[in-house]
C-alpha distance (Angstrom), angle and dihedral (degrees) to the residues before:
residue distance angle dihedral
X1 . . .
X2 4.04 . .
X3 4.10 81.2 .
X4 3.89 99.6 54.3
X5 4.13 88.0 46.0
X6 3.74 92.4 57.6
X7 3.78 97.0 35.0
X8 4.45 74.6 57.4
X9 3.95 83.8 49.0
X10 3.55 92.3 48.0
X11 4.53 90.2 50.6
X12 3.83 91.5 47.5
X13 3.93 88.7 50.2
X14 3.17 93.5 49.2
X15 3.82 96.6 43.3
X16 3.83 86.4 49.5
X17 3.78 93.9 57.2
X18 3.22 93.5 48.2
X19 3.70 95.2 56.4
X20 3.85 92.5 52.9
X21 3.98 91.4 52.5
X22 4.22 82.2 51.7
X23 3.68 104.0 47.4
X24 3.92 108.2 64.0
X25 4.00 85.1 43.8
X26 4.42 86.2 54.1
X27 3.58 82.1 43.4
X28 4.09 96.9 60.6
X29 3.75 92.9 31.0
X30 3.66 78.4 63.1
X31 3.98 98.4 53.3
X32 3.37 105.2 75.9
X33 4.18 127.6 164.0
X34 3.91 119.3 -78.9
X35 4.27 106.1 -141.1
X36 3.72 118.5 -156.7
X37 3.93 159.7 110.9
X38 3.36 144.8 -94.1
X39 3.55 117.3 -143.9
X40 3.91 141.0 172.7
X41 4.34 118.0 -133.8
X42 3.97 84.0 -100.3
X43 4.03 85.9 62.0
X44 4.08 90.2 -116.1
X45 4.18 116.2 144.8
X46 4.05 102.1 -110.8
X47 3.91 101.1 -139.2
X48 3.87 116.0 -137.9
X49 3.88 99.9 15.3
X50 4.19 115.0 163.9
X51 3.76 102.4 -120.6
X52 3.93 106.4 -172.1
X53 3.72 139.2 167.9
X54 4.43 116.3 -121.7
X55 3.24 109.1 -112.4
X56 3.85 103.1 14.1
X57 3.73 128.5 97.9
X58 4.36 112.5 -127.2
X59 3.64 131.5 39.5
X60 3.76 150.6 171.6
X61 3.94 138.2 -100.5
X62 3.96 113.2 -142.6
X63 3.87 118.2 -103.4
X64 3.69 119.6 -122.8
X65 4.04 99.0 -71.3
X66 4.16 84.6 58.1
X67 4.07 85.0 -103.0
X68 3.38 127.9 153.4
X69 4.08 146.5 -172.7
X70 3.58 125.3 -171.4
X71 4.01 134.2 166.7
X72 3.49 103.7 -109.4
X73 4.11 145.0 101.1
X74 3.80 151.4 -123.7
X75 4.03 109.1 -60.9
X76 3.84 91.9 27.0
X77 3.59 114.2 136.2
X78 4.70 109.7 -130.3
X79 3.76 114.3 -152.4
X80 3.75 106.7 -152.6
X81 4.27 119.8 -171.3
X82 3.93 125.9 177.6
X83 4.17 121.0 169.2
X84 3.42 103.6 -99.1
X85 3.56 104.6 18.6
X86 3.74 135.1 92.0
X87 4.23 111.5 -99.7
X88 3.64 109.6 -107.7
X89 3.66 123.4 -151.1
X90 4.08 118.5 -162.9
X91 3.59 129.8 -177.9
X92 3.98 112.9 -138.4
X93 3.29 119.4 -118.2
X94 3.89 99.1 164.1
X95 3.86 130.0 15.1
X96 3.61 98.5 -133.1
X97 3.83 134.2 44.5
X98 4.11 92.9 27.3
X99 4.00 111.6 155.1
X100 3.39 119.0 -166.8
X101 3.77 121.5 -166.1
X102 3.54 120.8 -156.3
X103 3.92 122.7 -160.6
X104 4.03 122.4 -150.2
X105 3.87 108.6 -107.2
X106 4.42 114.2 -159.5
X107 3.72 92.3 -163.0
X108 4.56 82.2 61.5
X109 3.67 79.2 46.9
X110 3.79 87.6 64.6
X111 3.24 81.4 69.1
X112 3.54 116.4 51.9
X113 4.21 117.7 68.4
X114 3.54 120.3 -131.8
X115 4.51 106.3 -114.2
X116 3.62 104.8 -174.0
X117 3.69 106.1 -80.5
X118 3.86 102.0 -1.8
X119 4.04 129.6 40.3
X120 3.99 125.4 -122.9
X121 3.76 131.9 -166.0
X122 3.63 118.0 -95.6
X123 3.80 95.4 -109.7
X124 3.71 98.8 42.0
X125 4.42 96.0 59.2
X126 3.71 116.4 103.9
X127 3.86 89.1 -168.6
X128 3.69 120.9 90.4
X129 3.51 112.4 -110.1
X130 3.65 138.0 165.3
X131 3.76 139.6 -161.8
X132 3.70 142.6 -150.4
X133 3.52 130.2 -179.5
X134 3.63 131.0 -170.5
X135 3.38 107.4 -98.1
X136 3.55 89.5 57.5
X137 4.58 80.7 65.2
X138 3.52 109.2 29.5
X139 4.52 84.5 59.5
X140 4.30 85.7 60.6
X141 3.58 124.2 75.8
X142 3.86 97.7 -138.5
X143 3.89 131.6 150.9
X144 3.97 92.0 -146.1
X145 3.76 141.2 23.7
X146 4.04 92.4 -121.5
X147 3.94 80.9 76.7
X148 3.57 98.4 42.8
X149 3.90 81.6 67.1
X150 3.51 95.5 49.6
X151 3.99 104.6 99.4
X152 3.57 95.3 5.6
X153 3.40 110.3 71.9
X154 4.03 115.9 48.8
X155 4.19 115.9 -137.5
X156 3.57 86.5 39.1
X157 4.04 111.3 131.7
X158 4.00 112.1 -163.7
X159 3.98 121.3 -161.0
X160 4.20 118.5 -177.9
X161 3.55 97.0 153.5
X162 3.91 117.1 125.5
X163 3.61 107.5 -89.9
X164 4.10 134.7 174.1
X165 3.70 93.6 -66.5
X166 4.00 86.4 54.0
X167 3.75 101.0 -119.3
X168 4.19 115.8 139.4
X169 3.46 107.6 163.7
X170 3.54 94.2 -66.1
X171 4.05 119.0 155.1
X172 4.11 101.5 -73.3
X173 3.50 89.4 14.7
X174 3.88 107.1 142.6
X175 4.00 109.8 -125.5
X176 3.98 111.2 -141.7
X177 3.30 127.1 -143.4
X178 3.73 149.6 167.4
X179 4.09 142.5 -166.6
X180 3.50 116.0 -101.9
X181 3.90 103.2 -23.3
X182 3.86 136.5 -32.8
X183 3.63 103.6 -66.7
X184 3.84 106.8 174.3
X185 4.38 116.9 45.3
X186 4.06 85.9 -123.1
X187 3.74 82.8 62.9
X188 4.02 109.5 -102.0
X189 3.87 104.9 -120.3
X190 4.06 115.5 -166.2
X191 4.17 120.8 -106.5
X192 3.70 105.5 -97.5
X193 3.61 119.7 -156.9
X194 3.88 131.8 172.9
X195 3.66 125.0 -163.5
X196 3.87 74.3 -19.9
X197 3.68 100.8 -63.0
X198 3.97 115.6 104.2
X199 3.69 117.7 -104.5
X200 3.52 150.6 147.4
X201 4.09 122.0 -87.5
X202 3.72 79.4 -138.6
X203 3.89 85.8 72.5
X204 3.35 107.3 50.9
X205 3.54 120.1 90.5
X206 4.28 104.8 -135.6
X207 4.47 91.5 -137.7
X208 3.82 88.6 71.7
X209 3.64 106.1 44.2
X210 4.03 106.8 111.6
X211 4.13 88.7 -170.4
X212 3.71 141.2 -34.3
X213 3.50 119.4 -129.6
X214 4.25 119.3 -149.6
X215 4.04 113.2 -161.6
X216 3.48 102.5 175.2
X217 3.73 111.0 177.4
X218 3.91 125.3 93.5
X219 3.80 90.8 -113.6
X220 3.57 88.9 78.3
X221 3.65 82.8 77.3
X222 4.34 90.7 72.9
X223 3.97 82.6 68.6
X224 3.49 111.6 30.6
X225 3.82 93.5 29.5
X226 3.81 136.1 -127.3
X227 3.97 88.4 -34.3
X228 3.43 86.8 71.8
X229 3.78 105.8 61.2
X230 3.96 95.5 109.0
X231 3.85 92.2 46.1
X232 3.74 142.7 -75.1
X233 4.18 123.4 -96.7
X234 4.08 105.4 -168.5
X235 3.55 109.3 -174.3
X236 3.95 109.7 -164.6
X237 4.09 110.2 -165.9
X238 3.68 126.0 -157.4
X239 3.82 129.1 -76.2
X240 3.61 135.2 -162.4
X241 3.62 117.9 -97.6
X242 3.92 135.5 -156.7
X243 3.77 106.3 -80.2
X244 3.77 138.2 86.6
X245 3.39 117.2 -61.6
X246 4.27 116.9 -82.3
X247 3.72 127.2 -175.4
X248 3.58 121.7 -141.1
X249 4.14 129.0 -163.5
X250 3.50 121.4 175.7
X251 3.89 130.4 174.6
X252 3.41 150.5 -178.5
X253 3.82 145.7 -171.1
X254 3.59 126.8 -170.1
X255 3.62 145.9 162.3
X256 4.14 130.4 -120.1
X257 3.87 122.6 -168.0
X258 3.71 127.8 168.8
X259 3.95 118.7 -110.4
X260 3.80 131.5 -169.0
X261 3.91 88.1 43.3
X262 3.80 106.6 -176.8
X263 4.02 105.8 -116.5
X264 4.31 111.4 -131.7
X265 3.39 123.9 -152.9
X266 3.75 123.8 -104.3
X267 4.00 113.5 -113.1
X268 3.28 96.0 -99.4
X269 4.21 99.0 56.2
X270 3.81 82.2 48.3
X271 3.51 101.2 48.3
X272 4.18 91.6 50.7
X273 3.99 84.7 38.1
X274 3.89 85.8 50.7
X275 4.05 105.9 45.0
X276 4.29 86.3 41.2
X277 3.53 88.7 55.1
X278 4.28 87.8 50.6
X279 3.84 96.2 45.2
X280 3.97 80.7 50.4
X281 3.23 96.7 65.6
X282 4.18 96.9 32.9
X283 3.86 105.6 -97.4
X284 3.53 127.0 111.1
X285 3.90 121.7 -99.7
X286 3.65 130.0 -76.5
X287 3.96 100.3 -143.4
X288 3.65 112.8 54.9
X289 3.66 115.8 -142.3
X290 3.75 94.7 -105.9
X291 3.75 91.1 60.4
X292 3.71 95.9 52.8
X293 3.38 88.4 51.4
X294 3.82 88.7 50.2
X295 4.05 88.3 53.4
X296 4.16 88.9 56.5
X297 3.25 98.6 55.4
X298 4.29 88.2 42.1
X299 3.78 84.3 54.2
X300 3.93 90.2 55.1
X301 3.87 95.7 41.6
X302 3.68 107.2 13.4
X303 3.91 112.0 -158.4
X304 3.96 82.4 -7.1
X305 4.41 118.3 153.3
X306 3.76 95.1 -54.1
X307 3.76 106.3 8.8
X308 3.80 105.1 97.6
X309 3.63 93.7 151.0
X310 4.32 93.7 -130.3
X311 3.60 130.6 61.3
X312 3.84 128.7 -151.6
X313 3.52 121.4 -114.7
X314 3.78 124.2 -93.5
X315 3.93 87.9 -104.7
X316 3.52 91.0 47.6
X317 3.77 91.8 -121.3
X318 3.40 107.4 122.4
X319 3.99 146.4 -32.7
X320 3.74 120.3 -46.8
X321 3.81 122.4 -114.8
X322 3.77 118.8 -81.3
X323 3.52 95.2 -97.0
X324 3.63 92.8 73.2
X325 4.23 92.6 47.1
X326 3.82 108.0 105.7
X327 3.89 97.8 -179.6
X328 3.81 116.4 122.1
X329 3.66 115.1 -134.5
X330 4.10 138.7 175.0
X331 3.84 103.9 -156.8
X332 3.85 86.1 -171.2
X333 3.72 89.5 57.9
X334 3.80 97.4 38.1
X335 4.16 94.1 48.2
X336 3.65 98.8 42.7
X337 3.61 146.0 46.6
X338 3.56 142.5 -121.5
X339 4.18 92.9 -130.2
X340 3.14 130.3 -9.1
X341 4.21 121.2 -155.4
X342 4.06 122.0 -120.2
X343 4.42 126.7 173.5
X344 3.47 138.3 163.3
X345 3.52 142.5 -158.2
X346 3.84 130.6 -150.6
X347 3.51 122.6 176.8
X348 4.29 117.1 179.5
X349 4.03 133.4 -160.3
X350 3.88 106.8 -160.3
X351 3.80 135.6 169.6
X352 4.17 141.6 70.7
X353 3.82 134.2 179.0
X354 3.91 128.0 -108.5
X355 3.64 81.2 -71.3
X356 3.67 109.3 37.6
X357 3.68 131.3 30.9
X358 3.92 124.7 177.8
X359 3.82 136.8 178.4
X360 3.87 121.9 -175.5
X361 3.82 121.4 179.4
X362 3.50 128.6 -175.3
X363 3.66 131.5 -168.1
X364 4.02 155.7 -177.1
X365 3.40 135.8 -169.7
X366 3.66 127.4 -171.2
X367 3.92 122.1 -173.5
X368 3.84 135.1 166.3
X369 3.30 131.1 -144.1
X370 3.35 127.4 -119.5
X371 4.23 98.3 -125.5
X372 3.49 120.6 97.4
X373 3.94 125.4 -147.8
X374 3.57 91.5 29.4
X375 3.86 134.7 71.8
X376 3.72 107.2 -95.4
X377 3.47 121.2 162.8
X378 3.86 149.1 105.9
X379 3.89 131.2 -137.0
X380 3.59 117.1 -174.7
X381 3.88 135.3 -165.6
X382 3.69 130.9 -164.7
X383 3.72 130.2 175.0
X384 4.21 109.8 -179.0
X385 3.81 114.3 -174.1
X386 3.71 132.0 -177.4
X387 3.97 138.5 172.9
X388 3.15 137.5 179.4
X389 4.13 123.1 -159.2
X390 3.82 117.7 -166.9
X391 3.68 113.1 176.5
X392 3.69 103.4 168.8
X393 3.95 137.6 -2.9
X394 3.89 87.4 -86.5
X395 3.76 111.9 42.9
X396 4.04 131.6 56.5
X397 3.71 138.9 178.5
X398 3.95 132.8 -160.2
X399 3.46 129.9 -175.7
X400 3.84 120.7 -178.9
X401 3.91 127.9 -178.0
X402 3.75 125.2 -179.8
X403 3.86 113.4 -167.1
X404 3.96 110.2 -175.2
X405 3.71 116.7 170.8
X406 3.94 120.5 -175.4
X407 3.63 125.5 -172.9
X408 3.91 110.1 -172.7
X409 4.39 116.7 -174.4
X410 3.49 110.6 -169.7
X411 4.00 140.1 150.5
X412 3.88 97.5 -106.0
X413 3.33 141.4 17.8
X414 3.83 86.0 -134.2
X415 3.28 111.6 43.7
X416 3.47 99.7 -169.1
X417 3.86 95.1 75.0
X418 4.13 88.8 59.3
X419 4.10 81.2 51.5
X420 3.60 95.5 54.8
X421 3.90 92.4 39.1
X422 3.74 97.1 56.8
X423 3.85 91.0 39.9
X424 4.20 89.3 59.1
X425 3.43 109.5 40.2
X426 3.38 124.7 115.9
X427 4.33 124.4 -109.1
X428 3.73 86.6 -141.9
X429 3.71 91.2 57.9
X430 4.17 116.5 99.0
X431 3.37 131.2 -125.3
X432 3.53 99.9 -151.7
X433 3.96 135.7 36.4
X434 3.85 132.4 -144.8
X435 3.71 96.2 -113.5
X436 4.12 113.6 38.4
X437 3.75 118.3 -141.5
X438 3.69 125.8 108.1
X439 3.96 99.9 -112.3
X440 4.16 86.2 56.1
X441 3.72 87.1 64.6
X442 3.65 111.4 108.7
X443 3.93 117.2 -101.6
X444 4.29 86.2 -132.8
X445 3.72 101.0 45.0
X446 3.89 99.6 73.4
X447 3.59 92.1 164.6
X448 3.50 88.1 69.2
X449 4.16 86.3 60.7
X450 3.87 103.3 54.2
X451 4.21 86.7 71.4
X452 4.05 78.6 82.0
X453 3.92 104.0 38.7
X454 3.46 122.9 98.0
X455 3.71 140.7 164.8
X456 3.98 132.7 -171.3
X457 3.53 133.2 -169.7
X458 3.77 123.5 -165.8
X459 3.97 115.6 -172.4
X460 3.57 130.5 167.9
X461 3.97 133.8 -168.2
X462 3.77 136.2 -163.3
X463 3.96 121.0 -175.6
X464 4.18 106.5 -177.1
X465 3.52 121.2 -178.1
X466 3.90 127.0 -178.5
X467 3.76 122.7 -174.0
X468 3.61 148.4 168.0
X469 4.00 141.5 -166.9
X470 3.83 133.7 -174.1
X471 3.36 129.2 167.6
X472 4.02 118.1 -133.7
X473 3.78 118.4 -161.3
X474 3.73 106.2 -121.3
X475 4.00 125.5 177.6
X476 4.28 94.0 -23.6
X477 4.04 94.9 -48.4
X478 4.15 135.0 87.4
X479 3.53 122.4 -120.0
X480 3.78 127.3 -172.9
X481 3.93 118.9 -155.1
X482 3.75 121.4 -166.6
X483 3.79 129.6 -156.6
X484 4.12 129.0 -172.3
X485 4.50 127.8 -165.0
C-alpha cells in the first residue's frame, strides 16, 4: 500500500516537471510578430514613429514606408508616439496588416520648438530659447510689448535712460534692449519679427499676441541671416479659429508716479552752500545778506503781500539778475506729478468655418505723462486683422494687416534738454512774475519758458502680408509651397 502511494508521488512529480519544462516554450510559441503601418489622416507613412507594446519594456521606430514589426500577439495593447501628434493606443486584433492612423494634436505642438526648418522637443535643443505665451501679457497692464518682456523672459537686458536721440522713458519713448549683453560697439539690437514681417515692439498692440518666442544664440543667424547675430524675437499674434463667432473686450486702468525723485535744496541751504563755495575759492559772495533775508521770510509766506520773489531793476526796465531772486522753488515738484492716469481698451471679433476663419482686434491706449505744465501724453491706435481662406484640402490664403497709429504731444522734441533744465535751475528762482506776458519773462530763468513749448509727433505704421499655399502631388508625396507680396 505505502509502495503504490509513492510510486503515485513519484507520477505526479514527474508530471509536474514536465509541465514546467513545457510552459515557457507555450509561452514563446505564443509571441509571435505584430505587422503594420503607421499612417497620418492624409494616408502619408510617418517616418520614425515609436511603436511599443503596453506593458513591455523595448520597442521599434517605423522604417521609411511607416512599417513596423514588433514581438507581440492578438489582444496586446501598441503604444504609438510621433512629435506633434496625439499618442495612439490600439489593441491588436491581428498580427499582420494593422494600420494605425495618427491625427496632429496643437496642444503636443506646445511642445515642440520651432529650429529653423525642422522642430525639436523641448528637452532635446542645445540652443537657448525662450517662450512666452499670452497669458503671461494680457495679466500686465503695459502700454507696449518691450515691457511685457521685462521680468518675464531671463537674459533680457532693458535700457530707458535718456540717450542721444533724447528718449528716457518718457510716454512713447521706445525702450532698448538686447540678449545677453551689448555685443557689437553700435549696440547689437536682436532681429524682431512679427507674424514674420519685421517691425517695431512699439507696434504691436500686447491683447493680440498668441506667444513670443526668444532664441537667443548667434546661430539663429543661419536662418534668419546676418540680422540675427544678437538673437531673434518672433512675435506670433492671434488668429481666428473654427467656431462661432465670440467677442472679446478687455480693459484696464492704472496709475504711474515717479519714484526716487531727487530732493533740492530750499533757497536758503543753497544760498549759504553757494556764497561758502565763493569765499572758498577767494571771491566775494553771490547772495547779499539782504536777499537771504528776503528768502526767510519767502519760506514763511511764500508769494505772500510783498514777497514776489524778483525785483525790477533800478531803471525799471526789466527783472534783476538771479542773485537778487529770493523765491524758493522745487523744479522736481513744479515739473512733475505725483501720478499720472493711463487705460486701454481692446475689443476682438474672432471665428470662421472649415472654410473661413477671421480674427479682427481693435485697440486704444491712452497714457499720461508724468510732466506737469506741459502737454505730455500718448494716445495709441491699433487695428490687427487676419483671414484665413481655405477653398479646398490643397490650397490656402492669408492676408494679414497691422495698422498702428501713435500720436505722441510732448514739450520737446529732445527731451533731454527739459532734463537738464529742470535738473539746474536754481531754488531761489520764481515761478511766476508780477506782470504776466511772455516777453516779461526773464531772459535767465528758462524754466519759466518751457510753460509755452510744445512738441507733437504723429506716426503711423502698416505691415500687410498676403500669402498662399497648395500642395501639388509630385512622385507619391505632398508638398506645400508658400509665397509672400
Amino acid at each position: 500500500m505505502e509502495k503504490k502511494k509513492f510510486v503515485r508521488k513519484q507520477e505526479r512529480f514527474v508530471l509536474f516537471l514536465m509541465l514546467l519544462l513545457l510552459f515557457p516554450l507555450g509561452a514563446l510559441a505564443q509571441q509571435k510578430l505584430i505587422k503594420g503601418q503607421v499612417v497620418d489622416e492624409m494616408g502619408e507613412p510617418i517616418i520614425g514613429a515609436t511603436v511599443m507594446v503596453k506593458g513591455v519594456t523595448g520597442g521599434t521606430i517605423t522604417d521609411i514606408d511607416g512599417n513596423f514589426s514588433i514581438q507581440g500577439k492578438v489582444g496586446s495593447t501598441l503604444s504609438v508616439t510621433y512629435v506633434g501628434y496625439a499618442p495612439l493606443q490600439v489593441k491588436v486584433t491581428k498580427q499582420e496588416g494593422n494600420r494605425l492612423v495618427m491625427k496632429e494634436d496643437a496642444k503636443v505642438l506646445d511642445e515642440v520648438v520651432v529650429v529653423g526648418m525642422d522642430t525639436q522637443k523641448r528637452n532635446t535643443i542645445t540652443a537657448a530659447v525662450a517662450t512666452l505665451k499670452d497669458d503671461a501679457i494680457v495679466n500686465r497692464p503695459v502700454t507696449d510689448v518691450t515691457s511685457a518682456l521685462q521680468g518675464n523672459i531671463a537674459g533680457l537686458n532693458f535700457a530707458s535712460d535718456a540717450s542721444e536721440s533724447g528718449t528716457g522713458g518718457e510716454v512713447g519713448g521706445e525702450i532698448k534692449f538686447n540678449i545677453r549683453g551689448i555685443g557689437s560697439i553700435n549696440g547689437g539690437e536682436p532681429y524682431v519679427l512679427v507674424d514674420g514681417v519685421e517691425q517695431s515692439l512699439q507696434n504691436v498692440n500686447p491683447a493680440d499676441i498668441e506667444s513670443i518666442s526668444v532664441l537667443k544664440d548667434a546661430s539663429a543667424a543661419a536662418v534668419y541671416g546676418a540680422r540675427a547675430a544678437y538673437g531673434v524675437v518672433l512675435v506670433t499674434t492671434k488668429s481666428g479659429k473654427q467656431d462661432k463667432a465670440r467677442v472679446t473686450y478687455r480693459g484696464s486702468v492704472g496709475m504711474s508716479a515717479p519714484i526716487n525723485m531727487p530732493e533740492m535744496m530750499n533757497s536758503v541751504e543753497f544760498a549759504n552752500y553757494k556764497n561758502a563755495y565763493r569765499s572758498a575759492i577767494g571771491e566775494s559772495p553771490y547772495f547779499s545778506q539782504e536777499t537771504i533775508d528776503l528768502m526767510n521770510q519767502f519760506l514763511q509766506n511764500p508769494y505772500g503781500e510783498g514777497l514776489l520773489g524778483i525785483t525790477a531793476n533800478q531803471e525799471n526796465t526789466g527783472w534783476r539778475g538771479g542773485e537778487s531772486q529770493y523765491a524758493n522753488t522745487d523744479w522736481f515738484d513744479y515739473f512733475y506729478k505725483n501720478k499720472s492716469l493711463r487705460h486701454s481698451h481692446n475689443l476682438s471679433i474672432s471665428g470662421g468655418s472649415d472654410k473661413v476663419t477671421y480674427y479682427v482686434g481693435l485697440g486704444y491706449t491712452y497714457q499720461g505723462g508724468l510732466l506737469d505744465r506741459v502737454e505730455d501724453s500718448l494716445d495709441k491706435y491699433n487695428v490687427n486683422t487676419k483671414f484665413q481662406i481655405k477653398p479646398n484640402d490643397w490650397l490656402k490664403f492669408n492676408f494679414n494687416n497691422n495698422i498702428t497709429l501713435n500720436l505722441i504731444s510732448r514739450p520737446l522734441p529732445d527731451m533731454s534738454i527739459l532734463y537738464h533744465q529742470i535738473a539746474r535751475s536754481q531754488p531761489n528762482m520764481v515761478t511766476e512774475v508780477p506782470i504776466s506776458g511772455l516777453y516779461n519773462l526773464p531772459s535767465w530763468n528758462e524754466a519759466l519758458y518751457l510753460d509755452n513749448v510744445g512738441y507733437s509727433q504723429n506716426r503711423i505704421s502698416d505691415a500687410m502680408t498676403c500669402s498662399y499655399c497648395y500642395a501639388s502631388e509630385r512622385l507619391g508625396h505632398y508638398r506645400r509651397d508658400e509665397s509672400s507680396f
